[in-house]
C-alpha positions as CSV (number, residue, x, y, z in Angstrom):
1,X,30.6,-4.4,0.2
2,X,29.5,-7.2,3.2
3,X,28.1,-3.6,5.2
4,X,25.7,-3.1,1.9
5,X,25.0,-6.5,1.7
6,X,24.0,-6.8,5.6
7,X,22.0,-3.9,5.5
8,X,20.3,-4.9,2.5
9,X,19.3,-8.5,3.6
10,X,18.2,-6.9,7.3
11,X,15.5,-4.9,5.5
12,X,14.5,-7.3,3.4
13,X,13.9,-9.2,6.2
14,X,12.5,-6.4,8.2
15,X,9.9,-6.3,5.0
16,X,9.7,-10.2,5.5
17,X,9.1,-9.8,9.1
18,X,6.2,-7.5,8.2
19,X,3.6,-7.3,10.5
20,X,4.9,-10.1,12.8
21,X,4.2,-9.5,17.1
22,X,4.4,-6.0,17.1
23,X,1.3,-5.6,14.6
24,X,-0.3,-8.8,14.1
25,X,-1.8,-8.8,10.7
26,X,-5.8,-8.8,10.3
27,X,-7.6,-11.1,7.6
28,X,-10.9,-10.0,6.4
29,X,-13.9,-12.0,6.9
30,X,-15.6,-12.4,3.8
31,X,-13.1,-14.0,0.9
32,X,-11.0,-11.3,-1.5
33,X,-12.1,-10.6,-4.9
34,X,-10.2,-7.9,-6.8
35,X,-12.4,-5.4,-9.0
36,X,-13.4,-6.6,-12.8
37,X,-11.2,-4.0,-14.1
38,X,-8.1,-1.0,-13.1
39,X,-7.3,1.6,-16.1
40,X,-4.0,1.4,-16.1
41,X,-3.4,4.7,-17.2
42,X,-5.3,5.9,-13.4
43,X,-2.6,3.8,-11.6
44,X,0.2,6.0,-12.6
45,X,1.1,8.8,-10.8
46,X,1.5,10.1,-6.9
47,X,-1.5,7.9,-4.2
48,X,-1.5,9.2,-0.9
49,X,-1.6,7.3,1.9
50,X,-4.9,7.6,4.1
51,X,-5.6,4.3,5.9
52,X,-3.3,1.5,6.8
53,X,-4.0,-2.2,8.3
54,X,-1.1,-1.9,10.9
55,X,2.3,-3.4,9.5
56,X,5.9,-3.5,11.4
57,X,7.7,-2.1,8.5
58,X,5.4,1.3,8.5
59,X,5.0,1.6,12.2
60,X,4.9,5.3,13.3
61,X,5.1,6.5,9.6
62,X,3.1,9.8,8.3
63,X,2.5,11.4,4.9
64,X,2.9,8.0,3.3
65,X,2.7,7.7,-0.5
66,X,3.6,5.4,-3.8
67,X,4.5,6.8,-6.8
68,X,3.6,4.6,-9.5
69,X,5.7,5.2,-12.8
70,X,4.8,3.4,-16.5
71,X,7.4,1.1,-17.3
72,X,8.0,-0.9,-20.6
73,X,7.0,-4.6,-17.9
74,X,4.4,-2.7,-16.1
75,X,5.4,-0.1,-13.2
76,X,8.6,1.6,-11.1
77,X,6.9,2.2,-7.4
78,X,8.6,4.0,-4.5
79,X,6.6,3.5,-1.5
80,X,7.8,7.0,0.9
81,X,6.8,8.1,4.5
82,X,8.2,10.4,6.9
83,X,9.3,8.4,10.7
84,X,7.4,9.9,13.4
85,X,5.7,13.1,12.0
86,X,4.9,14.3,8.8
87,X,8.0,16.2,9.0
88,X,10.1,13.1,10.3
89,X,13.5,11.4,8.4
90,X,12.1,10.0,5.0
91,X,11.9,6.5,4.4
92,X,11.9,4.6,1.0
93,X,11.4,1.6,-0.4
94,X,11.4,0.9,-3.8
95,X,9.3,-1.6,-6.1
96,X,8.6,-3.6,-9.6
97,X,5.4,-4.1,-10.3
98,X,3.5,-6.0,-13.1
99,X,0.7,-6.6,-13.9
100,X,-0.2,-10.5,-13.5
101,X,-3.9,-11.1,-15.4
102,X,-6.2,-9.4,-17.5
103,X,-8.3,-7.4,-15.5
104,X,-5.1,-5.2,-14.6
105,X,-6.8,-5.2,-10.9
106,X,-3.6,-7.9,-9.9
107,X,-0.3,-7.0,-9.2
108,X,3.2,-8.7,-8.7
109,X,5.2,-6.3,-6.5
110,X,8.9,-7.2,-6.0
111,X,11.6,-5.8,-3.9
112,X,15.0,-5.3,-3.5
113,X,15.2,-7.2,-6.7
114,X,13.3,-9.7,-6.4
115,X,14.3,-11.2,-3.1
116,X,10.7,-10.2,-1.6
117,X,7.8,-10.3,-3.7
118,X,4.3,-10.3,-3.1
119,X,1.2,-10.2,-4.8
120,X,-1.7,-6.7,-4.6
121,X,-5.1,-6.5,-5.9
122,X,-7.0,-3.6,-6.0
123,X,-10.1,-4.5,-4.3
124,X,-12.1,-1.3,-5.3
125,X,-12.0,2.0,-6.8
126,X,-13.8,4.9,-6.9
127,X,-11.7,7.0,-9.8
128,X,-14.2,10.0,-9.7
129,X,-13.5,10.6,-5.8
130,X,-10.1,9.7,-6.5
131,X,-9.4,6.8,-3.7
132,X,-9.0,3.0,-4.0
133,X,-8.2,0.3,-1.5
134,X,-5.4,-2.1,-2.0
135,X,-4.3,-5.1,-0.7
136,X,-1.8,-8.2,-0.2
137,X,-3.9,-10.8,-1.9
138,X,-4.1,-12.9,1.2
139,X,-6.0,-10.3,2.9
140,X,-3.2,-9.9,5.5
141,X,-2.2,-5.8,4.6
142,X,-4.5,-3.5,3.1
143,X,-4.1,0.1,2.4
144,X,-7.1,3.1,1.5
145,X,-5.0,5.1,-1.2
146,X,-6.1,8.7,-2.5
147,X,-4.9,10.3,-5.8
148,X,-5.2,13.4,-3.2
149,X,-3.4,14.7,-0.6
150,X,-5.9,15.0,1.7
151,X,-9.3,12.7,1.0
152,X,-12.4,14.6,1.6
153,X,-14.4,13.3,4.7
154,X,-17.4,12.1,3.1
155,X,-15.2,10.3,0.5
156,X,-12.9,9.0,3.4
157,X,-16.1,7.7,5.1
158,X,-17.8,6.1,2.4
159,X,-14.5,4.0,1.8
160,X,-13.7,2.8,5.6
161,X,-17.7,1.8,5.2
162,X,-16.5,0.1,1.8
163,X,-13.2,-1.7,3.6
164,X,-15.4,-2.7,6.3
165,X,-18.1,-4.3,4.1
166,X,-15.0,-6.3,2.6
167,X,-15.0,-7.9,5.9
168,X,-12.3,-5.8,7.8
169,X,-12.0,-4.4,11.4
170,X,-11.5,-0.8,11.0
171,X,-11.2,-0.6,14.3
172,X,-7.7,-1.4,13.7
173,X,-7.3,0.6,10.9
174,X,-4.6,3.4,11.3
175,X,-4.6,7.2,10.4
176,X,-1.7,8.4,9.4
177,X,-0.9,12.4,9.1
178,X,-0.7,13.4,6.1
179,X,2.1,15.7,4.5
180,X,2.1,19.1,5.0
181,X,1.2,20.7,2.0
């Protein structure tokens, strides 16, 4: 029992710790505004991971996704990547989410039952090229998402363009493989 419990309270500070020396976290220049409006019905399902402002908890992680399952309070995530290669030991974390105004573009994410919670807003959307970005509302963490495994290149380029109009360096942004498929 006090093994579980140490383990449990080390990652949730590891997912505290987030982003601390290792990968200092970037802020974008321009302030945050989610979009006017998310279906929710489009949020459901498998994203794919395609771009990543760095973060300690996902360093060296590939083939990242969220699954995103309908709940009666809004949705079940697991966040999934693979250490090291797209191949590498699997690494989960799993989520609450609801949504927290009426635009459905805000979400309340908790972990590990609440002990870590933060809030996301989708801060655009393209539905018919199947990609969105995401981020902490702060502008600390931000992620390009694809309902796709693999994003198409013009797609992919038309949203780092899009992230860096919303005031991010993506310079900084980072690539990670994506799953074998």
């Amino acid at each position: 029992m006090f093994q579980r419990l140490t383990a449990i309270l080390a990652a949730a500070a590891a997912l505290a710790l987030a982003g601390s020396a290792a990968a200092e976290p970037q802020k974008p220049t321009a302030p945050l505004r989610a979009v006017p409006h998310v279906e929710l019905t489009s949020m459901a399902g498998r994203w794919y991971e395609v771009a990543r402002s760095p973060n300690q908890i996902e360093h060296g992680c590939h083939a990242g996704g969220l699954d995103w399952t309908r709940t009666a309070d809004g949705f079940s995530v697991i966040q999934s990547c693979h250490k090291g290669a797209p191949d590498g030991p699997l690494s989960e974390w799993k989520a609450k989410a609801r949504v927290v105004d009426a635009t459905n573009a805000k979400f309340r994410m908790s972990f590990f039952g609440g002990l870590i919670s933060k809030e996301y807003w989708v801060l655009d959307q393209r539905p018919e090229q199947g990609w969105l970005i995401l981020a902490t509302h702060d502008g600390e963490y931000l992620w390009l998402m694809s309902n796709k495994p693999v994003l198409p290149a013009a797609f992919r380029s038309e949203a780092v363009q899009r992230i860096k109009q919303l005031g991010y360096d993506t310079g900084r942004l980072e690539f990670p493989l994506p799953g074998r498929g």
